[in-house]
mmCIF file of the N, C-alpha and C atoms, coordinates in Angstrom:
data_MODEL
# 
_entry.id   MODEL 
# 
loop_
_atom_site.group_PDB 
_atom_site.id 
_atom_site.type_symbol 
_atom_site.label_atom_id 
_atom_site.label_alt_id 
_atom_site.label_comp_id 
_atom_site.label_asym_id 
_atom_site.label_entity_id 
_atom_site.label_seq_id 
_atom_site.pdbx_PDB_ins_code 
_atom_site.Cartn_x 
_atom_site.Cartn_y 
_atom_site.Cartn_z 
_atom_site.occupancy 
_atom_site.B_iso_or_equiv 
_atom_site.pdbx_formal_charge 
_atom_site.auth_seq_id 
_atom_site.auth_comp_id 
_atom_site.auth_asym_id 
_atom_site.auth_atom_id 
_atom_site.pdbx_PDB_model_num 
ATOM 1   N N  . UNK A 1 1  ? 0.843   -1.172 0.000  1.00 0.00 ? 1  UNK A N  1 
ATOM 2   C CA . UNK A 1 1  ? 0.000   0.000  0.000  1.00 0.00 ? 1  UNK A CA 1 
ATOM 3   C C  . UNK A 1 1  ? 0.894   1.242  0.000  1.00 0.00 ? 1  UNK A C  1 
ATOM 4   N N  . UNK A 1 2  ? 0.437   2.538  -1.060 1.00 0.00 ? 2  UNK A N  1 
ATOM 5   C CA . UNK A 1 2  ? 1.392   3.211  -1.111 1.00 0.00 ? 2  UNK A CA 1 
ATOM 6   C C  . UNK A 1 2  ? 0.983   4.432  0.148  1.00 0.00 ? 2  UNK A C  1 
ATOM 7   N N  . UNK A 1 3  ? 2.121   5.388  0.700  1.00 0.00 ? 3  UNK A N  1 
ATOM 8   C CA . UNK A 1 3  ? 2.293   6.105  1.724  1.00 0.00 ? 3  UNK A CA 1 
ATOM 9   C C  . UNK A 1 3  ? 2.193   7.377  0.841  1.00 0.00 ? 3  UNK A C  1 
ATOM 10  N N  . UNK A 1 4  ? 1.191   8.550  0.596  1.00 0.00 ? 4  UNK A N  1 
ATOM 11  C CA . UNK A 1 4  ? 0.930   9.541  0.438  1.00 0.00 ? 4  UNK A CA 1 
ATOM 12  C C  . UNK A 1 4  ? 0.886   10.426 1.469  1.00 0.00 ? 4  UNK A C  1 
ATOM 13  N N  . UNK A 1 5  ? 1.233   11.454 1.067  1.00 0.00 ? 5  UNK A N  1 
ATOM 14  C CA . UNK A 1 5  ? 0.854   12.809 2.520  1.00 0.00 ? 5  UNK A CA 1 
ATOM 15  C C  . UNK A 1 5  ? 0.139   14.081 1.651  1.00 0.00 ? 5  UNK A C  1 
ATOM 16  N N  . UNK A 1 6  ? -0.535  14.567 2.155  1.00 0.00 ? 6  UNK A N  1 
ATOM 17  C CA . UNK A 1 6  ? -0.979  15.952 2.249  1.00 0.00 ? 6  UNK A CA 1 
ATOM 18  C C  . UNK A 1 6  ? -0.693  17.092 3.060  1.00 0.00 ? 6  UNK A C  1 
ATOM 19  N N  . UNK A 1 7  ? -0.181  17.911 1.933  1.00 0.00 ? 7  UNK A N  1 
ATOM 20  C CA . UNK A 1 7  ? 0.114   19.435 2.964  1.00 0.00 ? 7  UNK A CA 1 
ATOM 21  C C  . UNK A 1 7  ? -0.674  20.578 3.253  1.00 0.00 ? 7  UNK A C  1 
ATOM 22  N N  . UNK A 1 8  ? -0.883  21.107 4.256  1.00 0.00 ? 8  UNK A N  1 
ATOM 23  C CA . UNK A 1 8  ? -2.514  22.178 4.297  1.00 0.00 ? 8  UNK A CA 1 
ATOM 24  C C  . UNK A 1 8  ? -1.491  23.277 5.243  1.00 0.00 ? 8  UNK A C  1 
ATOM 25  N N  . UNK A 1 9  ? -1.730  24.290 4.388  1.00 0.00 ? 9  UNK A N  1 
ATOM 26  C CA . UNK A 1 9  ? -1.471  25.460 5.415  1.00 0.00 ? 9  UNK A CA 1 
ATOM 27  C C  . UNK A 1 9  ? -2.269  26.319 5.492  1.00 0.00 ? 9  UNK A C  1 
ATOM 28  N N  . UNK A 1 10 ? -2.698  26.748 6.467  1.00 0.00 ? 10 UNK A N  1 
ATOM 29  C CA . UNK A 1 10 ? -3.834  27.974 7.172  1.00 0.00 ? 10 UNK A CA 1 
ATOM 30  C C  . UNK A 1 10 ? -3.641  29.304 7.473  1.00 0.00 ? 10 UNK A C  1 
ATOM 31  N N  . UNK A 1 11 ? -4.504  30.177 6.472  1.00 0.00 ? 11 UNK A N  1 
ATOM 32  C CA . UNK A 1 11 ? -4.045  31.892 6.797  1.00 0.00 ? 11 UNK A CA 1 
ATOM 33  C C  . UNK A 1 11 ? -4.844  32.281 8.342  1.00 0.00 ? 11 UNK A C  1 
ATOM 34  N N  . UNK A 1 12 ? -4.076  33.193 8.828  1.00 0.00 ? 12 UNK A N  1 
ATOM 35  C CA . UNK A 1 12 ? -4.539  33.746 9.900  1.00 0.00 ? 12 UNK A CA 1 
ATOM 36  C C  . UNK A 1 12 ? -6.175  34.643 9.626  1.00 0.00 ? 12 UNK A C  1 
ATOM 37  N N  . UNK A 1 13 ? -7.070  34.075 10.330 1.00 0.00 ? 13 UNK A N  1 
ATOM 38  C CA . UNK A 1 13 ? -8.680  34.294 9.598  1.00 0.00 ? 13 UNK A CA 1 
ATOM 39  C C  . UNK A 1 13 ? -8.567  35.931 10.775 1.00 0.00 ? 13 UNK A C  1 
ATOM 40  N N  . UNK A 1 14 ? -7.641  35.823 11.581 1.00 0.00 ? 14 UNK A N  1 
ATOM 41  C CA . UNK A 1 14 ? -7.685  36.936 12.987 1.00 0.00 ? 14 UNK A CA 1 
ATOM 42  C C  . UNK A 1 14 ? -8.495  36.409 14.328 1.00 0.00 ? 14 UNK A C  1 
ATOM 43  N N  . UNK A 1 15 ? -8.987  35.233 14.247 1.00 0.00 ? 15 UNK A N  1 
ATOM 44  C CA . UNK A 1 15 ? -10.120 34.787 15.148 1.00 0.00 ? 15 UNK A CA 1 
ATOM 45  C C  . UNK A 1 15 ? -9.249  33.917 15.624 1.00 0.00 ? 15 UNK A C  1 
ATOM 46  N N  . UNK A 1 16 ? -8.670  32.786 15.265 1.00 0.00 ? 16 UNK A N  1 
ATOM 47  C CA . UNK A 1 16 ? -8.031  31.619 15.741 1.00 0.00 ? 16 UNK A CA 1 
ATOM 48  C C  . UNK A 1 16 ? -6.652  31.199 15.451 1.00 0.00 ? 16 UNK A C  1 
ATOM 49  N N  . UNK A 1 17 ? -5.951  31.864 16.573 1.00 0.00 ? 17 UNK A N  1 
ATOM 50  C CA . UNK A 1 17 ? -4.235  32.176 15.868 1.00 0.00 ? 17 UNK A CA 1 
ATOM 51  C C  . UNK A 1 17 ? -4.009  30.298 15.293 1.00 0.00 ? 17 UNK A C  1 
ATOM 52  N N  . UNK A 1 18 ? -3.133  30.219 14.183 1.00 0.00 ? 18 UNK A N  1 
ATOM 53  C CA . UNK A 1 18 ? -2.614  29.352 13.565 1.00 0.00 ? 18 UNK A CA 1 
ATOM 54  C C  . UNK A 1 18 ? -0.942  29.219 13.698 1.00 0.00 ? 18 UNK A C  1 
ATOM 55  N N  . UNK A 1 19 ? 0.087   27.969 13.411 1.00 0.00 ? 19 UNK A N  1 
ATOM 56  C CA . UNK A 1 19 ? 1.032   28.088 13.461 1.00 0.00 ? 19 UNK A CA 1 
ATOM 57  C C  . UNK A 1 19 ? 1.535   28.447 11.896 1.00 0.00 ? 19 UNK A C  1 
ATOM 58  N N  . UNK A 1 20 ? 2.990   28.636 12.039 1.00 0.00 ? 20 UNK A N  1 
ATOM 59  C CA . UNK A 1 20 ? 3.541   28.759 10.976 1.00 0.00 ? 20 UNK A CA 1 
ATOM 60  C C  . UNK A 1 20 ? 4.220   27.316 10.187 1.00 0.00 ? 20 UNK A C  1 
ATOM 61  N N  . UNK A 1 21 ? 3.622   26.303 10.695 1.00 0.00 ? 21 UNK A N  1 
ATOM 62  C CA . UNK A 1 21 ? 3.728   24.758 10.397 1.00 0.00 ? 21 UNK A CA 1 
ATOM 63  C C  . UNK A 1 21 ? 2.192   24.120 9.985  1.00 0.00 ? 21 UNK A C  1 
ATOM 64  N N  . UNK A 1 22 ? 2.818   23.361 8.471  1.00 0.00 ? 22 UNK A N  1 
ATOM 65  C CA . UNK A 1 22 ? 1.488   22.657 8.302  1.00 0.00 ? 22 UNK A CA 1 
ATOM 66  C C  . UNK A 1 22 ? 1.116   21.740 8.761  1.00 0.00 ? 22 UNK A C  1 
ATOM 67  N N  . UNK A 1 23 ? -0.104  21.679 8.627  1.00 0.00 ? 23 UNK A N  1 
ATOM 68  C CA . UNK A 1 23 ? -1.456  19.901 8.909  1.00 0.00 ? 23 UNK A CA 1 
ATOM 69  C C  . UNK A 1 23 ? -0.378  19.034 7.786  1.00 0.00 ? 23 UNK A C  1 
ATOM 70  N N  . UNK A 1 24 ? 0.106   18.160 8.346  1.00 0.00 ? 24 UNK A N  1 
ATOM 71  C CA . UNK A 1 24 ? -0.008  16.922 7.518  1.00 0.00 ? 24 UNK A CA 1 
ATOM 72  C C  . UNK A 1 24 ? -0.440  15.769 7.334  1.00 0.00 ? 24 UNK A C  1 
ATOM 73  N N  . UNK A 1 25 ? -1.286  15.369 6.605  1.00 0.00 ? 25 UNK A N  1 
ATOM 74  C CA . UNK A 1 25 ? -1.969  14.059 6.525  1.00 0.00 ? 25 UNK A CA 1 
ATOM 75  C C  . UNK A 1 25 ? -1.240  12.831 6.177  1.00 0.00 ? 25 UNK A C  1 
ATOM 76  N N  . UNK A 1 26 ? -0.628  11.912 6.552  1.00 0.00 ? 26 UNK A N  1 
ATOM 77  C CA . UNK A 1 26 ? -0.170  10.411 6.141  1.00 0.00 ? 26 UNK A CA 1 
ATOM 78  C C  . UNK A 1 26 ? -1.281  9.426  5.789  1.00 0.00 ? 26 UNK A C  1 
ATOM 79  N N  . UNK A 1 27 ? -1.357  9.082  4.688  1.00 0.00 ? 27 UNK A N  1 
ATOM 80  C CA . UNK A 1 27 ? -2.147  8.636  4.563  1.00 0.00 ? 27 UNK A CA 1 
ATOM 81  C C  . UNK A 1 27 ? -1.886  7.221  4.013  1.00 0.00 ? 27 UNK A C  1 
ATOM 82  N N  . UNK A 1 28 ? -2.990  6.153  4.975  1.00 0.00 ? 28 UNK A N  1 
ATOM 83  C CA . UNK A 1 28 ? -2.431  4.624  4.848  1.00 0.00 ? 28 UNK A CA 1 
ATOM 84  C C  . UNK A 1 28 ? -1.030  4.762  5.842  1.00 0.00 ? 28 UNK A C  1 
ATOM 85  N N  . UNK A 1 29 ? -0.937  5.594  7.004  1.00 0.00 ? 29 UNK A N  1 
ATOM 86  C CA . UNK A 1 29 ? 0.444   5.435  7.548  1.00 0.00 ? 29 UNK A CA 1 
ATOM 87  C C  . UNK A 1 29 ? -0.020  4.138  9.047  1.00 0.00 ? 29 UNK A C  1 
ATOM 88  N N  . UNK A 1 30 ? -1.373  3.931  9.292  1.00 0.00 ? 30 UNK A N  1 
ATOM 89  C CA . UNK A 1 30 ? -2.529  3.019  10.048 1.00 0.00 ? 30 UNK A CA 1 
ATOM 90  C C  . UNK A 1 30 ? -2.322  1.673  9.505  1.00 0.00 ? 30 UNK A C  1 
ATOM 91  N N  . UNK A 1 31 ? -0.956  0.601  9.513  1.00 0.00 ? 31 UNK A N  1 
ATOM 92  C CA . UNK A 1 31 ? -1.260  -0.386 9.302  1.00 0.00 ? 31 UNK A CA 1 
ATOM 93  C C  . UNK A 1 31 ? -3.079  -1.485 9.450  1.00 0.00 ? 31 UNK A C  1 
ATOM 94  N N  . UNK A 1 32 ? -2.906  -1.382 10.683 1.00 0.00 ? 32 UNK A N  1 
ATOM 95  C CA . UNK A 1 32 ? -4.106  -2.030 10.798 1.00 0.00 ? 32 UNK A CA 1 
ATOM 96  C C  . UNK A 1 32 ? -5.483  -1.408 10.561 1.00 0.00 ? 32 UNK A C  1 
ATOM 97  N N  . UNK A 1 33 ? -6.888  -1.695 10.559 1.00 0.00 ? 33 UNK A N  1 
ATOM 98  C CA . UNK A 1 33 ? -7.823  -1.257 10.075 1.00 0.00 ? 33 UNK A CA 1 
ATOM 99  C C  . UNK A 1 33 ? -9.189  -2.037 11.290 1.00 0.00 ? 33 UNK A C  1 
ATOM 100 N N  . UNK A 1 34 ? -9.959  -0.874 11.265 1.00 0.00 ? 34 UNK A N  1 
ATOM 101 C CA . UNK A 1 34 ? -11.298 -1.711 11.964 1.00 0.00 ? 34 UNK A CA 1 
ATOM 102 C C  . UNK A 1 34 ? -10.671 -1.191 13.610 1.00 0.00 ? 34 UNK A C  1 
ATOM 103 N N  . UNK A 1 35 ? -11.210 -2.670 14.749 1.00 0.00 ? 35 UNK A N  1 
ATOM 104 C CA . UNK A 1 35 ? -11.125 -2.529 16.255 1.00 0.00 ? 35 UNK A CA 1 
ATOM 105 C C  . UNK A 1 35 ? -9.696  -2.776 16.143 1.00 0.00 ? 35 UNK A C  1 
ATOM 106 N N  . UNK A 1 36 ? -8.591  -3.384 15.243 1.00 0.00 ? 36 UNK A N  1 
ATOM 107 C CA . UNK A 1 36 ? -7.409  -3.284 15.809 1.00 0.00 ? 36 UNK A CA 1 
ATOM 108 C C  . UNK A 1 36 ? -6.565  -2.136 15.893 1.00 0.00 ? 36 UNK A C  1 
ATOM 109 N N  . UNK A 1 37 ? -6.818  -1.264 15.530 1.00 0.00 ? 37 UNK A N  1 
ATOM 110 C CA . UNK A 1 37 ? -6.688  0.133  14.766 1.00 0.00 ? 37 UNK A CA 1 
ATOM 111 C C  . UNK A 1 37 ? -5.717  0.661  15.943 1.00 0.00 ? 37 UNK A C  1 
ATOM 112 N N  . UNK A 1 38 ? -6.867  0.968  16.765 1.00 0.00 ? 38 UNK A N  1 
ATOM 113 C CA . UNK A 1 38 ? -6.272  1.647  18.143 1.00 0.00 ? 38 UNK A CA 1 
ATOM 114 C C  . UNK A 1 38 ? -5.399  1.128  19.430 1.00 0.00 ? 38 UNK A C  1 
ATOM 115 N N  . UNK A 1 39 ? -5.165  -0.894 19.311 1.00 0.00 ? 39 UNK A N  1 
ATOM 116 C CA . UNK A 1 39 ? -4.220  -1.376 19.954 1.00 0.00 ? 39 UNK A CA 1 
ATOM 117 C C  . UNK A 1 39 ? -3.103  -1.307 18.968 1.00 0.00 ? 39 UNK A C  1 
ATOM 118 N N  . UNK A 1 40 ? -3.126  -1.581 18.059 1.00 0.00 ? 40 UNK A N  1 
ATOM 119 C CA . UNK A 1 40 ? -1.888  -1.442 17.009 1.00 0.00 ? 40 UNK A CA 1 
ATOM 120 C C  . UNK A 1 40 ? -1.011  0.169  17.848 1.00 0.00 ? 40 UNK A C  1 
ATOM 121 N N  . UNK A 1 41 ? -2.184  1.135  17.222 1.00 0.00 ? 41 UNK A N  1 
ATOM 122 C CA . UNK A 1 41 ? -1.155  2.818  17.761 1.00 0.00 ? 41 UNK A CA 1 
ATOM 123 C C  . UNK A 1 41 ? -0.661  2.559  19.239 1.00 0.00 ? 41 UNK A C  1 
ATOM 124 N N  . UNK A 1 42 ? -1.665  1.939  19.986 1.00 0.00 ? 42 UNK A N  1 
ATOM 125 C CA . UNK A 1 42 ? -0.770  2.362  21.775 1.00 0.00 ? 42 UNK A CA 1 
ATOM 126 C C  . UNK A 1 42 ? -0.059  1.697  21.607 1.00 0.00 ? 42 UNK A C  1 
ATOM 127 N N  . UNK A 1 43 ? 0.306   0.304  20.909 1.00 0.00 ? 43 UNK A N  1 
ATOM 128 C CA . UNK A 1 43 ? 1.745   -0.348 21.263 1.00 0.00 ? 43 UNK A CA 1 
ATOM 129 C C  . UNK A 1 43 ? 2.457   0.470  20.355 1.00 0.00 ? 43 UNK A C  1 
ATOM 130 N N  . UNK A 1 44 ? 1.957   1.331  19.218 1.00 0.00 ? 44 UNK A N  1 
ATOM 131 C CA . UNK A 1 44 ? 3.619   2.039  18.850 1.00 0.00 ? 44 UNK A CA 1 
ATOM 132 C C  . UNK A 1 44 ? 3.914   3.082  19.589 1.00 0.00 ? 44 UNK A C  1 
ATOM 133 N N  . UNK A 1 45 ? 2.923   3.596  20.361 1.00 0.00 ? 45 UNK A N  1 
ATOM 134 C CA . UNK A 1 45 ? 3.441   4.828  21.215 1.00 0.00 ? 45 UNK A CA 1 
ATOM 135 C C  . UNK A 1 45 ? 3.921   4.536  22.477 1.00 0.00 ? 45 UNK A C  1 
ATOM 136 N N  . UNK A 1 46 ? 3.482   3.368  23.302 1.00 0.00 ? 46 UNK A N  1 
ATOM 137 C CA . UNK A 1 46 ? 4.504   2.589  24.341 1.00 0.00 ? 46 UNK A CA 1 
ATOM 138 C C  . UNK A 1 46 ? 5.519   2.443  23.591 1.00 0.00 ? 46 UNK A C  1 
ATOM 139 N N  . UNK A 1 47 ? 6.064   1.369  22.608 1.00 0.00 ? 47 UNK A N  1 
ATOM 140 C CA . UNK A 1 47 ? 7.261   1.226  22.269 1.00 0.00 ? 47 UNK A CA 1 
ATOM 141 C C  . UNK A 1 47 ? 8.288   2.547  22.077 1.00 0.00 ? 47 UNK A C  1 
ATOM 142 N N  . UNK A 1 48 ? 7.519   3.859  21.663 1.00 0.00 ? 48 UNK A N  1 
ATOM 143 C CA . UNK A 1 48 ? 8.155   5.183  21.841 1.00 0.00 ? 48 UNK A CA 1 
ATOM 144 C C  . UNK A 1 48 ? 8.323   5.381  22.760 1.00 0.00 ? 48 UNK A C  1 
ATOM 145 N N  . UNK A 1 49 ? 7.997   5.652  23.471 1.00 0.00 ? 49 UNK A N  1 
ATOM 146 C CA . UNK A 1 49 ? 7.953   5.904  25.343 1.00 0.00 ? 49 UNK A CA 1 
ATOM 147 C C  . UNK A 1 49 ? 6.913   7.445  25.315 1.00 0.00 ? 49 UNK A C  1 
ATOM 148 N N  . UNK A 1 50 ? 6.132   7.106  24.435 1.00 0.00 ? 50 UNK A N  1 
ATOM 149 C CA . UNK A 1 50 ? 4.538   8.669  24.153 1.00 0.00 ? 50 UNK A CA 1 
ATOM 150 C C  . UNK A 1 50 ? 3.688   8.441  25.030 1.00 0.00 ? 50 UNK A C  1 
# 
């Protein structure tokens, strides 16, 4: 499965300060899919120490 990203950057509207860093989307970066979805991420963010 291929690994695409999307880049989004946001003008200051004056209402809701924004950074000077974009949203990036990874997309397909979610090996697993469905209820395993979310044990898959905590064991990669334990294995980080997140």
């Amino acid at each position: 499965m291929e690994k695409k990203t999307e880049t989004y950057f946001f003008k200051d509207d004056g209402l809701i300060p924004n950074s000077k860093y974009p949203l990036i989307i990874y997309k397909n970066a979610v090996i697993e899919r469905g209820t395993n979805a979310g044990a898959w991420l905590e064991k990669l963010f334990e294995s980080n120490n997140w």
